[in-house]
FIFIMI-706150 format. One line per 4 residues: number of its first residue (from 1); their letters; for each residue x, y, z of N, C-alpha, C, CB. Coordinates in nm, 2 decimals, padded with zeros to 4 digits. Each point is the difference from the previous one (the first is absolute). Glycine has a CB too. Layout:
FIFIMI-706150
NUM> A> X:Y:Z:X:Y:Z:X:Y:Z:X:Y:Z  ...
***
This chain:
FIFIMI-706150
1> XXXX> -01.14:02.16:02.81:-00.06:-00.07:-00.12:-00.06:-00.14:00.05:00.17:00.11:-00.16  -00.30:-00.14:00.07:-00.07:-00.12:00.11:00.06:-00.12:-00.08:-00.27:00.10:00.10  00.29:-00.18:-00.07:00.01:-00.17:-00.04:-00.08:00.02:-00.11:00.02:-00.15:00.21  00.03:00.05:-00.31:-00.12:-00.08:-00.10:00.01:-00.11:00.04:-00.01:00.10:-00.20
5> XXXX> -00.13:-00.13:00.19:-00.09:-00.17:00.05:-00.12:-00.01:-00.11:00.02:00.02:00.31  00.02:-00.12:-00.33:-00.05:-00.03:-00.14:-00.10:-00.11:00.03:00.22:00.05:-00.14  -00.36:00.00:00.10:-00.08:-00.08:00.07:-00.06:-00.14:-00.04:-00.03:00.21:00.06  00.01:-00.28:00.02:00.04:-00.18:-00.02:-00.13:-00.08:-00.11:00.11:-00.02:00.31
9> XXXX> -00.17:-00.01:-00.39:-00.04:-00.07:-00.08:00.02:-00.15:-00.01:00.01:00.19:-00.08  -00.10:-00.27:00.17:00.08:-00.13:00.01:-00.03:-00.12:-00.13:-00.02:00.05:00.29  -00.12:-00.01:-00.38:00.01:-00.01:-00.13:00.14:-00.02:-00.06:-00.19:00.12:00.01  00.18:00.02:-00.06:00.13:00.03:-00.12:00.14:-00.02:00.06:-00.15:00.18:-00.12
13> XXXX> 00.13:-00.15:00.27:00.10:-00.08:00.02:00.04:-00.12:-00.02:-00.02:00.12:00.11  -00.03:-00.26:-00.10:00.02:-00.09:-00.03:00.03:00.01:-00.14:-00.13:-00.08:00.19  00.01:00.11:-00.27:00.06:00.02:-00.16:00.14:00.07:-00.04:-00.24:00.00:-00.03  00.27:00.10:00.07:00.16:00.05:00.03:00.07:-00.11:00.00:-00.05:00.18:00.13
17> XXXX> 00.07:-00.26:-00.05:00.13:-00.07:00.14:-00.03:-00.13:-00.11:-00.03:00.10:00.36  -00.07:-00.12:-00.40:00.01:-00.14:-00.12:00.07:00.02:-00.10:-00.20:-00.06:00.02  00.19:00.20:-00.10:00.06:00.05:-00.14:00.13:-00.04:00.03:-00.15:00.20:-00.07  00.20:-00.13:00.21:00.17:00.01:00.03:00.01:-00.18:00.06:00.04:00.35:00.10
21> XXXX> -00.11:-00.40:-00.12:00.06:-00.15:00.02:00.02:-00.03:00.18:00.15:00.03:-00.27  -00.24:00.06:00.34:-00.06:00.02:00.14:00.16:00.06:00.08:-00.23:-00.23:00.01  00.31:00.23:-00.10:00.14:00.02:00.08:00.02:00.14:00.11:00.09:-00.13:-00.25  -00.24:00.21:00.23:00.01:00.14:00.14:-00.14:00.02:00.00:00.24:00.17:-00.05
25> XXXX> -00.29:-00.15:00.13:-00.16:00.09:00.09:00.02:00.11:-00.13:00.00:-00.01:00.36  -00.16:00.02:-00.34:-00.02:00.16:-00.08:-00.09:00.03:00.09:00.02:-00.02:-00.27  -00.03:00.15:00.27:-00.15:00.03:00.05:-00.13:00.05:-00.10:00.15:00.06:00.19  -00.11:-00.09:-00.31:-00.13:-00.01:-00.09:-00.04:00.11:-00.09:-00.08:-00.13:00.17
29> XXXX> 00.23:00.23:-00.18:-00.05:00.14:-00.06:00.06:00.01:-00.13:-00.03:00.13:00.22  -00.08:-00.13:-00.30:00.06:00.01:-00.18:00.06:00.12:00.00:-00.17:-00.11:-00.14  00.25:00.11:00.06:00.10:00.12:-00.04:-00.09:00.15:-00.03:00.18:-00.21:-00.12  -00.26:00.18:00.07:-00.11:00.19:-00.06:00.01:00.01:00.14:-00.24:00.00:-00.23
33> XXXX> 00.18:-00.07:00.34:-00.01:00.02:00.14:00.11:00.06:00.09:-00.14:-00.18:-00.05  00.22:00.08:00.03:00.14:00.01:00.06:00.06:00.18:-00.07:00.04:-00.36:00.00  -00.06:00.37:-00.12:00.05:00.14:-00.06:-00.05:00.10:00.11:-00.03:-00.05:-00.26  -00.12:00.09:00.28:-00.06:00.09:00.07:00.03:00.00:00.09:-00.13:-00.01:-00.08
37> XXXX> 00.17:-00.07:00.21:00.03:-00.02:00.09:00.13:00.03:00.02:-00.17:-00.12:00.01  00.27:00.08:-00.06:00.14:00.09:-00.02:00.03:00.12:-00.05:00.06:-00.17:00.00  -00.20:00.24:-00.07:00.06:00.07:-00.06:00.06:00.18:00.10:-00.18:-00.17:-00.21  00.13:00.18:00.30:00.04:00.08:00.06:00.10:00.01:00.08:-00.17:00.01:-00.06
41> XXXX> 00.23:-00.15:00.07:00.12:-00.08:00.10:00.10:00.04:-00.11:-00.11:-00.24:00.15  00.10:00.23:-00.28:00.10:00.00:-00.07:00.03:00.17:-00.08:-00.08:-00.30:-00.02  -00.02:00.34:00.05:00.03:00.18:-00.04:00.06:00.01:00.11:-00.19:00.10:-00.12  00.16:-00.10:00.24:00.09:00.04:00.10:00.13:-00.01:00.05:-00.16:00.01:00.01
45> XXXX> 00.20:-00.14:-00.08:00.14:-00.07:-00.01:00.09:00.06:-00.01:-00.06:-00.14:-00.08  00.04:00.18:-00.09:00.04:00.11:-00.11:00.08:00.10:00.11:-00.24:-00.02:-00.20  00.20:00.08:00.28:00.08:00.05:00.12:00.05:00.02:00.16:-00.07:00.05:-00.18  00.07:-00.20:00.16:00.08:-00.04:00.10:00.17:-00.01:-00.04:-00.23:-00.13:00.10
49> XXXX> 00.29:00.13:00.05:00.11:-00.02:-00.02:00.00:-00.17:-00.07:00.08:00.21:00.22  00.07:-00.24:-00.24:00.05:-00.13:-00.10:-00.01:-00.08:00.13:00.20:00.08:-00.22  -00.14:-00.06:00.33:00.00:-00.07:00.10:-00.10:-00.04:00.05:00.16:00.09:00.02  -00.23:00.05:00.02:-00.17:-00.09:00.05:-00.02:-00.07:-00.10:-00.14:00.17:00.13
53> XXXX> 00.13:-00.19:-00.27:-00.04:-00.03:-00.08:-00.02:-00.16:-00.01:00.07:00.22:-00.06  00.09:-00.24:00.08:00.03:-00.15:00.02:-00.05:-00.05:00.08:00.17:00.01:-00.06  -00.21:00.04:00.22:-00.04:-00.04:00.09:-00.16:-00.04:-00.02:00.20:00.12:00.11  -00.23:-00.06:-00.18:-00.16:00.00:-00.07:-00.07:-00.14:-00.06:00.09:00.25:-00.09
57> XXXX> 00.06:-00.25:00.01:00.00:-00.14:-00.11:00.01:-00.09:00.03:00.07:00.07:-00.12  00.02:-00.06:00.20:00.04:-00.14:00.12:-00.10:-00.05:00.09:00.23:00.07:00.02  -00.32:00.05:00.06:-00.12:-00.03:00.10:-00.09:-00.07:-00.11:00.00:00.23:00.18  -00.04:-00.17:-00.32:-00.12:-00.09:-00.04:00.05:-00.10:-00.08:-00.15:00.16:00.01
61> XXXX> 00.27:-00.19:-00.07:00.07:-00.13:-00.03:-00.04:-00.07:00.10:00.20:00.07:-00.11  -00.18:-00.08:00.19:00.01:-00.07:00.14:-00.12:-00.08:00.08:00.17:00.18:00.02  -00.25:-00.08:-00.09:-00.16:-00.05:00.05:-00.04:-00.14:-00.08:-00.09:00.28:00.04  00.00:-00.35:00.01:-00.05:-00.15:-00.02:-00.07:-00.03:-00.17:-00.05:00.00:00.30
65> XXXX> -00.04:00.10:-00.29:-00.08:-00.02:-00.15:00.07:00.07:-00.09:-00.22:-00.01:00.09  00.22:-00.09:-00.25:00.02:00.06:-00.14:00.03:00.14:-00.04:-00.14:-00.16:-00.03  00.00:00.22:00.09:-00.04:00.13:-00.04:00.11:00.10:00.08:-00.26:-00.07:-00.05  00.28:00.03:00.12:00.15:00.11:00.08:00.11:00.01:-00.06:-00.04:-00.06:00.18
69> XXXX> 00.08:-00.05:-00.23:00.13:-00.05:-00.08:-00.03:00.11:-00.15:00.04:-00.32:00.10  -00.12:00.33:-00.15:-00.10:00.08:-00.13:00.05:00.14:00.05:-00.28:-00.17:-00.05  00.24:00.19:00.16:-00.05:00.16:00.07:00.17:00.05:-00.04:-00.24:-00.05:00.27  00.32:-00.06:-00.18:00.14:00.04:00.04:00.05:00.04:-00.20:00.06:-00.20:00.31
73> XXXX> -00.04:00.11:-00.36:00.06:-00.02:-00.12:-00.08:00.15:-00.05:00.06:-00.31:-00.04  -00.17:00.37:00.00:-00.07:00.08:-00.01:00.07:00.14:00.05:-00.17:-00.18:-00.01  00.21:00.19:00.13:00.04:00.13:00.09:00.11:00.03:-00.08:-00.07:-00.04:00.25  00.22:-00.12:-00.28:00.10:00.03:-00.04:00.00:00.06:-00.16:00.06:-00.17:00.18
77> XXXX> -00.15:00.08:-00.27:00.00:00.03:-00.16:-00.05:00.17:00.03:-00.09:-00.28:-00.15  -00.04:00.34:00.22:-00.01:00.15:-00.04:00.12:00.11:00.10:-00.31:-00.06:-00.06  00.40:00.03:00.10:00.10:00.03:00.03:00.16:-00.01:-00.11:-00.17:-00.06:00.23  00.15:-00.01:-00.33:00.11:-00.07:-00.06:00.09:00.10:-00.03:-00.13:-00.19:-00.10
81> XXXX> 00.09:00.31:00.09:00.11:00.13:-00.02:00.04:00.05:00.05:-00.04:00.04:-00.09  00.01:-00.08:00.25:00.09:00.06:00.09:00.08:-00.07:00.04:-00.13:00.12:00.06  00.18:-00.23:-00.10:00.11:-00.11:00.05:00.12:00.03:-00.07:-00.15:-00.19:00.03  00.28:00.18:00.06:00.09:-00.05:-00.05:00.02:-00.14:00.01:00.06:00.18:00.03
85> XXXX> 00.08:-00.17:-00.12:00.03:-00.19:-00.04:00.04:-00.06:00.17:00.16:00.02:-00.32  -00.16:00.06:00.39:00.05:-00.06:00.17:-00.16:-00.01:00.04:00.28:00.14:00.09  -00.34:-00.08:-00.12:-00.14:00.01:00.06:-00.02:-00.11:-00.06:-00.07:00.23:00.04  00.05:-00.27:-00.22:-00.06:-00.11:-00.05:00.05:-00.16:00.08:-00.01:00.18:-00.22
89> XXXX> 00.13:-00.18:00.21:00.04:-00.13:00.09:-00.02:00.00:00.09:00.12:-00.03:-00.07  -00.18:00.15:00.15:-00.10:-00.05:00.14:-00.12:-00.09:-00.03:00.05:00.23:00.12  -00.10:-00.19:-00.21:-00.14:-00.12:-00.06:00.07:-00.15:-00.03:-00.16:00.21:-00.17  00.27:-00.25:00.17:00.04:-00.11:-00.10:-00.07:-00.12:00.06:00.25:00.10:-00.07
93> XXXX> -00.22:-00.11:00.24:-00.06:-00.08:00.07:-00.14:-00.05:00.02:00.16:00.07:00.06  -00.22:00.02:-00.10:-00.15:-00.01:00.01:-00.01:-00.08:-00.13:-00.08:00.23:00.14  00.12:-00.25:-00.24:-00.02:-00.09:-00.14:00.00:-00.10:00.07:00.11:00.11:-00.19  -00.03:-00.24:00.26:-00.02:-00.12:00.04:-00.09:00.04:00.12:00.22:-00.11:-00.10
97> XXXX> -00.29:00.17:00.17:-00.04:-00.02:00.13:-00.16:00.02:-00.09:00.23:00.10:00.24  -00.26:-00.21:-00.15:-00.16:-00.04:-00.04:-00.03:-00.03:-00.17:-00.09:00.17:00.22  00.21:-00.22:-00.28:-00.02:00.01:-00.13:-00.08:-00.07:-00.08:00.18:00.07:00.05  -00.23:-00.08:-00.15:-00.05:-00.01:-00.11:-00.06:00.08:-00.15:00.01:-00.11:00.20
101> XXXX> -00.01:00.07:-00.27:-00.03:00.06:-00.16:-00.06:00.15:00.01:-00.07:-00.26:-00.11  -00.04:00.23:00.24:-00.05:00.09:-00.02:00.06:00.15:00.04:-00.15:-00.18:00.01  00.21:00.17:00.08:00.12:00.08:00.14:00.10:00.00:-00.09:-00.04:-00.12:00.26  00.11:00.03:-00.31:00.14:00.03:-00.08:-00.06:00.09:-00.15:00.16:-00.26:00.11
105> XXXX> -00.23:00.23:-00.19:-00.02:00.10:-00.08:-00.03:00.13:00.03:-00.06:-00.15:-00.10  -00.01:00.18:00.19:-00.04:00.14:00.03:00.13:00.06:00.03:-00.24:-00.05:00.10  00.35:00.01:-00.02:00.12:00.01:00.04:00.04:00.00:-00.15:00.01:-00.11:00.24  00.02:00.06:-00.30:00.05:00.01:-00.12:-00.02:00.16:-00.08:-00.04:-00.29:00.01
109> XXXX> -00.08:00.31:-00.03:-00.08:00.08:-00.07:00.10:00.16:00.11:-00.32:-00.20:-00.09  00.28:00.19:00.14:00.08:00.12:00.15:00.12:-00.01:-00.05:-00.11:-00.06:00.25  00.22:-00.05:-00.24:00.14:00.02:-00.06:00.01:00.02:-00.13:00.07:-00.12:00.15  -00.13:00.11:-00.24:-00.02:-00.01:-00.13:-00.03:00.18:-00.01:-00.10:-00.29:-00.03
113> XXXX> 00.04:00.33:00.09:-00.02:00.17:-00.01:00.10:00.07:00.09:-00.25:00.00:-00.04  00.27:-00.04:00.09:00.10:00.05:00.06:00.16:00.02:-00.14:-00.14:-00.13:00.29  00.18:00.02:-00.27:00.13:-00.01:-00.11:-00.07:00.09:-00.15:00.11:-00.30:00.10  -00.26:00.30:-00.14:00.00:00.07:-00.12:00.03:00.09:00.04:-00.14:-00.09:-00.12
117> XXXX> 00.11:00.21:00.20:00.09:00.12:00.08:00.13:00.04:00.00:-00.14:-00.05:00.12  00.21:-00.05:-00.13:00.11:00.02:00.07:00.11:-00.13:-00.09:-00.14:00.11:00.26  00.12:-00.07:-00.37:00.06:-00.12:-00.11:00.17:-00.03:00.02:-00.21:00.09:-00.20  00.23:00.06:00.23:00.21:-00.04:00.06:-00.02:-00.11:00.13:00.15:00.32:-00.04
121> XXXX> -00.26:-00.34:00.12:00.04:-00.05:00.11:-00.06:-00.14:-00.04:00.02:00.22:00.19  -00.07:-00.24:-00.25:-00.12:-00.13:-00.10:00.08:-00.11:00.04:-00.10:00.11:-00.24  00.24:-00.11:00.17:00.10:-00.11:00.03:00.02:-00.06:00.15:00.12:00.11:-00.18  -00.11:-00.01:00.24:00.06:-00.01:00.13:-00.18:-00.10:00.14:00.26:00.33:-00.10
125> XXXX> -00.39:-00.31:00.02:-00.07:-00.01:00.04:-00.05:-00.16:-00.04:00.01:00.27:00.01  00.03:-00.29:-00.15:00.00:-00.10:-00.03:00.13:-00.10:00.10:-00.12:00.11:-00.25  00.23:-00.09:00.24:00.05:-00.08:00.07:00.00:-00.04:00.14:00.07:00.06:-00.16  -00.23:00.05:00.22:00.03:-00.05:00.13:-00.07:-00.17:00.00:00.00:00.28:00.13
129> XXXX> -00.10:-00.26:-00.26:-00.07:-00.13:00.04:00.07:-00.12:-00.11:-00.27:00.14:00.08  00.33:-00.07:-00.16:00.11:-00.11:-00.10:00.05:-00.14:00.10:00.12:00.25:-00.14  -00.16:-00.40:00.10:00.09:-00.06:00.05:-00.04:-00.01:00.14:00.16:00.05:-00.16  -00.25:-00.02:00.25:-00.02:-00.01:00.15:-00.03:-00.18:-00.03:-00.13:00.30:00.10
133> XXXX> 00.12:-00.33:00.09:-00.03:-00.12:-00.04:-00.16:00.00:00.02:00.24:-00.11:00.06  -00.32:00.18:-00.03:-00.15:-00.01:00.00:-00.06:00.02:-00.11:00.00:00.05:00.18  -00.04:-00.13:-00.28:-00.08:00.03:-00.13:-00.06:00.09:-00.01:-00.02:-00.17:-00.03  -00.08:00.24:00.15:-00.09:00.07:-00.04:00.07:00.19:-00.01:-00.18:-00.23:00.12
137> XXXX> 00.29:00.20:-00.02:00.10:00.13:-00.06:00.05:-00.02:-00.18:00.12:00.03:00.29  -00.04:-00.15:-00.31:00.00:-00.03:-00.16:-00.13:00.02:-00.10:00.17:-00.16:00.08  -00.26:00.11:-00.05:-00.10:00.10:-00.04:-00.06:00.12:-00.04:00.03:-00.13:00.08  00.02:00.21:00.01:00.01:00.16:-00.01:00.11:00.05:-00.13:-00.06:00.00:00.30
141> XXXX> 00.17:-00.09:-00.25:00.11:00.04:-00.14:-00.05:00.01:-00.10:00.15:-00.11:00.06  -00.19:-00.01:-00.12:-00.07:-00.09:-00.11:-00.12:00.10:-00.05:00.06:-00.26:00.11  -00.09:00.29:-00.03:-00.18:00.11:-00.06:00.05:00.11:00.04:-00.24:-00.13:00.05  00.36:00.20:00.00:00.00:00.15:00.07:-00.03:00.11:-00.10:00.20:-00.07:00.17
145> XXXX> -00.17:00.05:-00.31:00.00:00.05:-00.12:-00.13:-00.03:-00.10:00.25:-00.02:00.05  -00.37:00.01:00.06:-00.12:-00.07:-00.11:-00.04:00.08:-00.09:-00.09:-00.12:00.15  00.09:00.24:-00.10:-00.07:00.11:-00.05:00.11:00.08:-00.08:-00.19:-00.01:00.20  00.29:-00.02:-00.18:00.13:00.13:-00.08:-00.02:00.00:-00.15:00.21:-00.05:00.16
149> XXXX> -00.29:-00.05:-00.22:00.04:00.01:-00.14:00.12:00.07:-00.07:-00.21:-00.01:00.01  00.25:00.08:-00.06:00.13:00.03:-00.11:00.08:00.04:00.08:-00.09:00.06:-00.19  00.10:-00.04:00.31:00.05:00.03:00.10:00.08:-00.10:00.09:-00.17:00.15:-00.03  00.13:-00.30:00.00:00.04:-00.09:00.07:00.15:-00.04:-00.05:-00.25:-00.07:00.05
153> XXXX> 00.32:00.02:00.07:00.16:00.01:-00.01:-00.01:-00.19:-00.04:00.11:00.25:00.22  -00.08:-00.28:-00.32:-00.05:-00.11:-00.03:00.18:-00.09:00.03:-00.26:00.09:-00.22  00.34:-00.05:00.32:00.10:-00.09:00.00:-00.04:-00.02:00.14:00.20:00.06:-00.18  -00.27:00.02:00.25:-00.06:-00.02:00.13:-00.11:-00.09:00.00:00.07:00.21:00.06
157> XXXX> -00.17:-00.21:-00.17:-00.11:-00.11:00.00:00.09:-00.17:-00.05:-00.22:00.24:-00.08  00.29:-00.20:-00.01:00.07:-00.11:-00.05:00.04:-00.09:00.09:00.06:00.12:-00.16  00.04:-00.05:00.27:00.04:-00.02:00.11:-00.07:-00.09:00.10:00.08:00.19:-00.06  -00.19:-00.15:00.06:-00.09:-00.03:00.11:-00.04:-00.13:-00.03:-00.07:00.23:00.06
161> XXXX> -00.01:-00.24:-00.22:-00.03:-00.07:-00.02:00.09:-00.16:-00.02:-00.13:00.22:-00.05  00.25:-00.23:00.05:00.07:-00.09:-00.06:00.05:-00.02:00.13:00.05:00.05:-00.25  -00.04:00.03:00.38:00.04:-00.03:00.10:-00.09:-00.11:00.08:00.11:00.21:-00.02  -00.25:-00.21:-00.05:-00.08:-00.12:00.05:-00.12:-00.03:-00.09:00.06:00.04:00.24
165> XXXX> 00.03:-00.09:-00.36:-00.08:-00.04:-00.12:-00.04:-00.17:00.05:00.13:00.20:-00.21  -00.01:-00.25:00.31:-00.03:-00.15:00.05:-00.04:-00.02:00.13:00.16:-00.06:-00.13  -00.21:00.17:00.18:-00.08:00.02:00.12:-00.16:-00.13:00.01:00.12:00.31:-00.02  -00.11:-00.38:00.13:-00.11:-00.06:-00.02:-00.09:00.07:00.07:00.10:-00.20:-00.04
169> XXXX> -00.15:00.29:00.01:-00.12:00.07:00.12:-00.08:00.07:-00.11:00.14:00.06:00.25  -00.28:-00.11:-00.23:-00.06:00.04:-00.11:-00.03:00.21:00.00:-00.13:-00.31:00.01  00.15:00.35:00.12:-00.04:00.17:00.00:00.12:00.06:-00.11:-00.11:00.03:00.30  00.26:-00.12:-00.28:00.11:00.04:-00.04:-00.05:-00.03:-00.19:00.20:-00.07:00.27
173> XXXX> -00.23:-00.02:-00.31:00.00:-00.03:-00.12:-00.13:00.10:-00.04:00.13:-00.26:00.02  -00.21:00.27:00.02:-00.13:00.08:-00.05:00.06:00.13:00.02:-00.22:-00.15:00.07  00.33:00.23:00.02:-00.01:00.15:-00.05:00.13:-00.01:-00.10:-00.11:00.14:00.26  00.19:-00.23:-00.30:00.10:00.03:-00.13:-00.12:-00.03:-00.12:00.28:-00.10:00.11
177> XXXX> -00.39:00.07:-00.10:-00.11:-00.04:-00.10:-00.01:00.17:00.00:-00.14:-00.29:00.05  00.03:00.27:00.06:-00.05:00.15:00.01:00.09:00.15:-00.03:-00.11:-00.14:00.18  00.25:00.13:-00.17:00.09:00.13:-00.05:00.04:-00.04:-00.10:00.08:00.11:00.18  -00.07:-00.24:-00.29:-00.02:00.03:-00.12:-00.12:-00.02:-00.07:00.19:-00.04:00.02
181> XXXX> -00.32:00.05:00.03:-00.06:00.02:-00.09:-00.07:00.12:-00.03:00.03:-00.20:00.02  00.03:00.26:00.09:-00.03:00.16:00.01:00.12:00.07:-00.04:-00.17:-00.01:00.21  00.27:-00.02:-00.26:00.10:00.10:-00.08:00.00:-00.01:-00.07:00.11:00.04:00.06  -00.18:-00.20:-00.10:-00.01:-00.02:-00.19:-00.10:00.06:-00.06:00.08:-00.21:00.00
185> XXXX> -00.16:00.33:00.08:-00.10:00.09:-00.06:00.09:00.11:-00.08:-00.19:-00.05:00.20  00.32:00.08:-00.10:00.09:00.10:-00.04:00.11:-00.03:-00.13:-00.04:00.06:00.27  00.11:-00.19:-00.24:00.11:-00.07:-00.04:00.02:-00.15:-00.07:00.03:00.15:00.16  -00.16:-00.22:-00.23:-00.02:-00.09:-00.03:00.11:-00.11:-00.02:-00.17:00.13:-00.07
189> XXXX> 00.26:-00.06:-00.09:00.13:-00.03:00.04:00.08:-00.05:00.09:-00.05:00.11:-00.11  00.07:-00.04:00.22:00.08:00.01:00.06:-00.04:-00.14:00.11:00.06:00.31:-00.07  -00.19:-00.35:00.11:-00.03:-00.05:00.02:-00.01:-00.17:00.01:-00.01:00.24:-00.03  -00.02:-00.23:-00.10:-00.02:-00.14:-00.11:00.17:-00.01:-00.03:-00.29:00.06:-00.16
193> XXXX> 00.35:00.01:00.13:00.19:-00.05:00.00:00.05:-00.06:00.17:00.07:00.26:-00.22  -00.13:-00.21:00.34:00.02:-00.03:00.10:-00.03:-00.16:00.03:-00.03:00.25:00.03  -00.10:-00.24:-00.08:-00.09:-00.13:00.01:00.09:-00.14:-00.06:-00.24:00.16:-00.04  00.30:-00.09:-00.09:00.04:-00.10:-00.07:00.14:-00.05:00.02:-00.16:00.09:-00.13
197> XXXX> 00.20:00.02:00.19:00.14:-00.04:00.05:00.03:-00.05:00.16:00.05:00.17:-00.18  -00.17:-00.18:00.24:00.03:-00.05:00.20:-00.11:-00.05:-00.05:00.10:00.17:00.22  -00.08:-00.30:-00.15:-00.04:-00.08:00.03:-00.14:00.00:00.15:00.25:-00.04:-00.14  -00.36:00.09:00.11:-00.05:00.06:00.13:-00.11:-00.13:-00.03:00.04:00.33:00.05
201> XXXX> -00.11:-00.30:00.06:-00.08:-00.15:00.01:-00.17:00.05:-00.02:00.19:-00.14:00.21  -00.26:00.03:-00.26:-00.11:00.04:-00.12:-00.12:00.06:00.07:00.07:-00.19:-00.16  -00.06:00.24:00.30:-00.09:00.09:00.03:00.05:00.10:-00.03:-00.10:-00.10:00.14  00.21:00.15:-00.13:00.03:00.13:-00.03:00.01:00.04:-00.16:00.13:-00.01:00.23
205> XXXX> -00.10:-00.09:-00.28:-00.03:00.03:-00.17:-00.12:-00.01:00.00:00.19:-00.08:-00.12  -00.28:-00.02:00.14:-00.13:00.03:-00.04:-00.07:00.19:00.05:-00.02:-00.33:00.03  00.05:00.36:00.06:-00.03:00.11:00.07:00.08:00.10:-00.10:-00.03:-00.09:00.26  00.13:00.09:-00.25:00.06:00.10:-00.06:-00.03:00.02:-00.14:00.16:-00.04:00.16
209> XXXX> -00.19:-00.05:-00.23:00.01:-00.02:-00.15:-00.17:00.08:-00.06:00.19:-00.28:00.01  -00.28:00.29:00.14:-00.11:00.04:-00.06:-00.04:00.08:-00.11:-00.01:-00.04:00.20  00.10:00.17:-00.21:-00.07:00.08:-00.05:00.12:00.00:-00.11:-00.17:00.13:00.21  00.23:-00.22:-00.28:00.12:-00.01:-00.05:-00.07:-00.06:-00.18:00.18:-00.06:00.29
213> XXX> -00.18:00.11:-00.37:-00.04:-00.08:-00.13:00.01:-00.17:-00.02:00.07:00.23:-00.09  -00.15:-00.29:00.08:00.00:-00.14:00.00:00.03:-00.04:-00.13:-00.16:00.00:00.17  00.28:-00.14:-00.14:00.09:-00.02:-00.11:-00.12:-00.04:-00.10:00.25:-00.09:00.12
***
């Protein structure tokens, strides 16, 4: 199987590496782009062994530009059903390594389908990132459930949330914004009684309260 080499754009590169606050090299390939170009890397994944697999993720994790880190997270999400919960905590490390918003959501979104699958093991998935000391694993807690709607175990979000409602880090306060104001599509109530009873700090109520009837 040949390498993917993603070819360099020193334009949009620059425009890339600015958006992300210059913090990693890109090599300049928008995502429609970047699709085509993996797309045949990623059908063929589909059957590989788990093992090669990891070894896969880890080679283009590992590489210098943006767009690798994309590729890797990519291989793992269209794989998400072949994992076990031992397999999943092999990814855990890659959430802080090279991290940012952009890298830890996508990560997120991956664990997030994964646990909808597999809702007896949901708990046990949540607590690996419950309480870590790296925010951007607490993070993952906090949003793991973005998408569950009626489905969401709300003593687990509760949890999360109140465990760093006094967190000073703004990624931490914007995703307890962000997972309530995406359950209060489902659970308004349930929501707005939370709000009113913790004390969370006013980015996360302003966020959260968005889509909430205005007093």
């Amino acid at each position: 199987m040949n390498e993917i080499v993603f070819p360099k754009n020193k334009e949009k590169a620059q425009q890339m590496a600015a958006y992300m606050k210059n913090l990693f090299p890109f090599a300049g390939v928008a995502a429609p782009e970047r699709a085509v170009l993996e797309k045949e890397l990623l059908k063929v994944s589909k059957k590989m062994p788990v093992t090669e697999l990891f070894d896969l993720i880890g080679f283009y994790y590992q590489k210098s530009e943006r767009e690798y880190q994309y590729l890797a997270i990519d291989l793992a999400t269209v794989n998400v059903k072949r994992f076990s919960f031992e397999d999943m905590i092999h990814f855990k490390p890659f959430v802080i390594e090279k991290a940012w918003w952009d890298s830890v959501d996508a990560w997120r979104k991956f664990f997030g389908l994964w646990g909808a699958q597999h809702f007896e093991e949901m708990p046990q998935l949540f607590d690996a990132f419950f309480g870590e000391e790296d925010f951007w694993h607490r993070r993952i807690a906090i949003n793991l459930q973005l998408l569950y709607k009626e489905k969401t175990n709300t003593v687990l979000l509760k949890k999360a949330i109140i465990y760093d409602k006094t967190t000073d880090e703004f990624f931490i306060q914007k995703a307890i914004g962000w997972s309530l104001r995406q359950y209060s599509k489902t659970e308004p109530n349930w929501v707005q009684t939370l709000m009113e009873e913790t004390d969370l700090s006013p980015l996360a109520v302003r966020e959260g309260s968005k889509y909430l009837p205005k007093p």
